[in-house]
MDTraj code that builds the backbone (N, CA, C; nanometers):
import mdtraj as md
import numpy as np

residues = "UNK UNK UNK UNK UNK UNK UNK UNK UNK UNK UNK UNK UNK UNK UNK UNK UNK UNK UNK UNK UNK UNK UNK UNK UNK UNK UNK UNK UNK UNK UNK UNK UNK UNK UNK UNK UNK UNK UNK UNK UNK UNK UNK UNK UNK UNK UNK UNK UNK UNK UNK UNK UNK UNK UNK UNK UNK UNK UNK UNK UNK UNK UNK UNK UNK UNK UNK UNK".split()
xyz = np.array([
    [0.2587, 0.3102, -2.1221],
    [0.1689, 0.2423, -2.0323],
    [0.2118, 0.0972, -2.0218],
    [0.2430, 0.0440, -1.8794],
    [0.2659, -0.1209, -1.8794],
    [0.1608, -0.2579, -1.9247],
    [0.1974, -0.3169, -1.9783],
    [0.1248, -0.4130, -1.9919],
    [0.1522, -0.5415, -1.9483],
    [0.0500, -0.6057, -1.8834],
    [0.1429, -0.7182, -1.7861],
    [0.1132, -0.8659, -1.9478],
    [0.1643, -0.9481, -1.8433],
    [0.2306, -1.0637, -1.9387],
    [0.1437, -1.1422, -2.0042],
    [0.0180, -1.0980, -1.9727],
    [-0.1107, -1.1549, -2.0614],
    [-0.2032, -1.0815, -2.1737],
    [-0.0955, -0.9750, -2.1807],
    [-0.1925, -0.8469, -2.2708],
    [-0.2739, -0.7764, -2.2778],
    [-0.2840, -0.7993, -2.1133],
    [-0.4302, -0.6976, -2.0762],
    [-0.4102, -0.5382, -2.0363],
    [-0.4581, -0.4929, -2.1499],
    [-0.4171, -0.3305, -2.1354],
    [-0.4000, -0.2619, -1.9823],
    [-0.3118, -0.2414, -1.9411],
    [-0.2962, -0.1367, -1.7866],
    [-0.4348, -0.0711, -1.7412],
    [-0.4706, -0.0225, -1.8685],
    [-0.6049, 0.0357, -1.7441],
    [-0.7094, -0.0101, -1.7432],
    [-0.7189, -0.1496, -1.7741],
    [-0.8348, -0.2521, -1.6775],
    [-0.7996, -0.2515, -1.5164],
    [-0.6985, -0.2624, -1.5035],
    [-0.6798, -0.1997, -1.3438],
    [-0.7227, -0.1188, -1.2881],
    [-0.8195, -0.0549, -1.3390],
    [-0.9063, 0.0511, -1.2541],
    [-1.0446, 0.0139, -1.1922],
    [-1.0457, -0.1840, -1.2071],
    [-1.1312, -0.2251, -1.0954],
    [-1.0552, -0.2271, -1.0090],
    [-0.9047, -0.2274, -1.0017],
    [-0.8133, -0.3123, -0.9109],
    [-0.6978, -0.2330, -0.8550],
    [-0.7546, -0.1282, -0.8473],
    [-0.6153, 0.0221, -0.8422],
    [-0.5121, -0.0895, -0.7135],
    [-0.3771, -0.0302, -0.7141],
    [-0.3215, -0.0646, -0.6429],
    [-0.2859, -0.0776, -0.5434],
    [-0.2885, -0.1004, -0.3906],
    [-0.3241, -0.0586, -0.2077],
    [-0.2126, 0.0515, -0.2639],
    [-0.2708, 0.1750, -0.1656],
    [-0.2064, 0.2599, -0.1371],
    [-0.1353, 0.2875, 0.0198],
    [0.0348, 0.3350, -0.0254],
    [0.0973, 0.3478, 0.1010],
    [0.0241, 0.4371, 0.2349],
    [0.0576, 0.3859, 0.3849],
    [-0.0257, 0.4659, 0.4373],
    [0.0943, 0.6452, 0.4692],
    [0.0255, 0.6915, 0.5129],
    [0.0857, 0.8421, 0.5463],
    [0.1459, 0.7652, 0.6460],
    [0.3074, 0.8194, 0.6568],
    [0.3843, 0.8460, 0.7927],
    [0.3508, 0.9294, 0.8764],
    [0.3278, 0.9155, 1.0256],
    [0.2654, 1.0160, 1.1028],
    [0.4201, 1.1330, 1.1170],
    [0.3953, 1.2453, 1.1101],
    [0.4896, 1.3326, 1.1822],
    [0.5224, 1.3087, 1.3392],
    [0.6430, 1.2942, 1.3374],
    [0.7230, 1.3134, 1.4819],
    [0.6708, 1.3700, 1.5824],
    [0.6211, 1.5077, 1.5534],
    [0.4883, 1.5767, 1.6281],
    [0.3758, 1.5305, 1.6293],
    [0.3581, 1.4273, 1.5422],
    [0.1544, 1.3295, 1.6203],
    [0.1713, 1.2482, 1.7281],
    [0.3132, 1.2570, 1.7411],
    [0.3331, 1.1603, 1.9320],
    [0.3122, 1.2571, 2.0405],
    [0.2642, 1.2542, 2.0795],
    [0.2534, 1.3213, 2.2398],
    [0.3222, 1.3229, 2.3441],
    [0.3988, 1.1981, 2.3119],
    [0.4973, 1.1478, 2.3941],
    [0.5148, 1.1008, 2.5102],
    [0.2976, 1.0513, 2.5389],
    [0.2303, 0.9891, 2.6861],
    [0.2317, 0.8430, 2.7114],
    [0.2699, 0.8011, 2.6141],
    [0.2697, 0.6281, 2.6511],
    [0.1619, 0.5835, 2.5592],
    [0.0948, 0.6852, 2.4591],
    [-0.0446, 0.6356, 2.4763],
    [-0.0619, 0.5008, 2.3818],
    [-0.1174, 0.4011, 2.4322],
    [-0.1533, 0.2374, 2.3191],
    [-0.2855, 0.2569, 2.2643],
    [-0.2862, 0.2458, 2.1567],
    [-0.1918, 0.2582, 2.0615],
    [-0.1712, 0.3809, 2.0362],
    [-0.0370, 0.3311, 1.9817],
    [-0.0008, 0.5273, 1.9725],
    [0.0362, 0.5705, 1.8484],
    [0.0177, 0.6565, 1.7614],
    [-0.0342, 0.6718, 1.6542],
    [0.0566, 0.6330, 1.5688],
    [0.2306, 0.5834, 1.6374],
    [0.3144, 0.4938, 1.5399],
    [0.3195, 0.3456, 1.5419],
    [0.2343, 0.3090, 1.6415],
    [0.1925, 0.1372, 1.6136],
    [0.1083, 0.1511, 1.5007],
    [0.0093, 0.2681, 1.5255],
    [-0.1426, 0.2519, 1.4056],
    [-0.0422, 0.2691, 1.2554],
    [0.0497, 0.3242, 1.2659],
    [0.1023, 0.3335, 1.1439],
    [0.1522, 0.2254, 1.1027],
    [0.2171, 0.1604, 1.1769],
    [0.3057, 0.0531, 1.1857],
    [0.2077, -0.0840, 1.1635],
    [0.0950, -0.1449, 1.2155],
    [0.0061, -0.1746, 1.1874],
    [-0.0568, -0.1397, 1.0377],
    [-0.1074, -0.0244, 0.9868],
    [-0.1416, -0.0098, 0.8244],
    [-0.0561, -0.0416, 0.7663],
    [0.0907, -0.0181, 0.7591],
    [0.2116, -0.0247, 0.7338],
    [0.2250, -0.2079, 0.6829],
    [0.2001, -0.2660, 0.7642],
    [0.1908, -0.4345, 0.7353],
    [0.0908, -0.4375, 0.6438],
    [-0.0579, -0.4650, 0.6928],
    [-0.1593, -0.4694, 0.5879],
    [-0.1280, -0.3951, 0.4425],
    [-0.0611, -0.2571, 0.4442],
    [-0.0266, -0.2378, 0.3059],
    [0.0668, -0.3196, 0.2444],
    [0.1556, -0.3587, 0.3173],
    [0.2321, -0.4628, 0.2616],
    [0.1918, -0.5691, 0.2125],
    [0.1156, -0.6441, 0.3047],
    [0.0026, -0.7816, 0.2343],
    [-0.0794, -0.7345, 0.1228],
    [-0.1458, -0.6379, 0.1152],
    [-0.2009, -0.6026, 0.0478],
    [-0.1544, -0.6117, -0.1127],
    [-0.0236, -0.5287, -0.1190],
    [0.0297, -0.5095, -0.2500],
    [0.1219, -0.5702, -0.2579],
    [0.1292, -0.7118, -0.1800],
    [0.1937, -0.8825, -0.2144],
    [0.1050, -0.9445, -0.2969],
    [-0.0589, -0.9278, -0.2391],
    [-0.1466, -0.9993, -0.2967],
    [-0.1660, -0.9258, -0.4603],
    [-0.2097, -0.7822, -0.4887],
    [-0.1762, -0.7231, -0.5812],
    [-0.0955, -0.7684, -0.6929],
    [0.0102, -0.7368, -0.6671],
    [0.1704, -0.8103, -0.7150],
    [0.1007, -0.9444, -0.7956],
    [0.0498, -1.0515, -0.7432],
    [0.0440, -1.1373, -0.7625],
    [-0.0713, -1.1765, -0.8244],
    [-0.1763, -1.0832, -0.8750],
    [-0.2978, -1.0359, -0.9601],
    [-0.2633, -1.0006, -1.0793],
    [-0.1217, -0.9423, -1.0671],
    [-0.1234, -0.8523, -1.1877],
    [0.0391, -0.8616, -1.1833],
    [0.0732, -0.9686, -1.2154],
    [0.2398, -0.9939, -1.2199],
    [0.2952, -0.8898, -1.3492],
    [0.4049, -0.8534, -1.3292],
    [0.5283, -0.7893, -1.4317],
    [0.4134, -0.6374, -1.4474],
    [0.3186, -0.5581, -1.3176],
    [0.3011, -0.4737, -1.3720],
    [0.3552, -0.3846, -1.2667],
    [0.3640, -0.2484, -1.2754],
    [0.4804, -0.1464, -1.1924],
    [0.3552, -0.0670, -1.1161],
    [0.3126, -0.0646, -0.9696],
    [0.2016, -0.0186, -0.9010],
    [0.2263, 0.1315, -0.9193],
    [0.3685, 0.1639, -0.9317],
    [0.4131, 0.2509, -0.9485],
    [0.3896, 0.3407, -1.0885],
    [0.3554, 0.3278, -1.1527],
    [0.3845, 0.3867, -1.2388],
    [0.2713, 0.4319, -1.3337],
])
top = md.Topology()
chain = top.add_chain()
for i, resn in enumerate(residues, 1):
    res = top.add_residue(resn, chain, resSeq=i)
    for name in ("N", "CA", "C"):
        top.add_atom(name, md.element.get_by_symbol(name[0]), res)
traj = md.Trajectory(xyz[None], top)
């Protein structure tokens, strides 16, 4: 189990679970109508916010692996 650099046992993080990645839409959730938004902007869109998200994370809970 990781422990980040202040000794606080890993699973106090379970006020603080880690953002989770969003689902990739399948190739087949396009329709292929033009439509805005279309369900790979919406991805593309969560896609950022998860990113900010588990920058800010990261930076809560330095040297710990979201992963793992």
């Amino acid at each position: 189990m990781s422990t980040p650099s202040n000794d606080v046992p890993a699973k106090s993080f379970v006020d603080d679970p880690p953002p989770r990645r969003p689902v990739e839409p399948d190739p087949a959730d396009c329709c292929g109508e033009g439509c805005v938004p279309c369900v790979f902007d919406r991805y593309d869109a969560a896609l950022e916010r998860y990113r900010e998200a588990l920058a800010a994370w990261r930076e809560r809970h330095p040297g710990v692996d979201p992963d793992a």
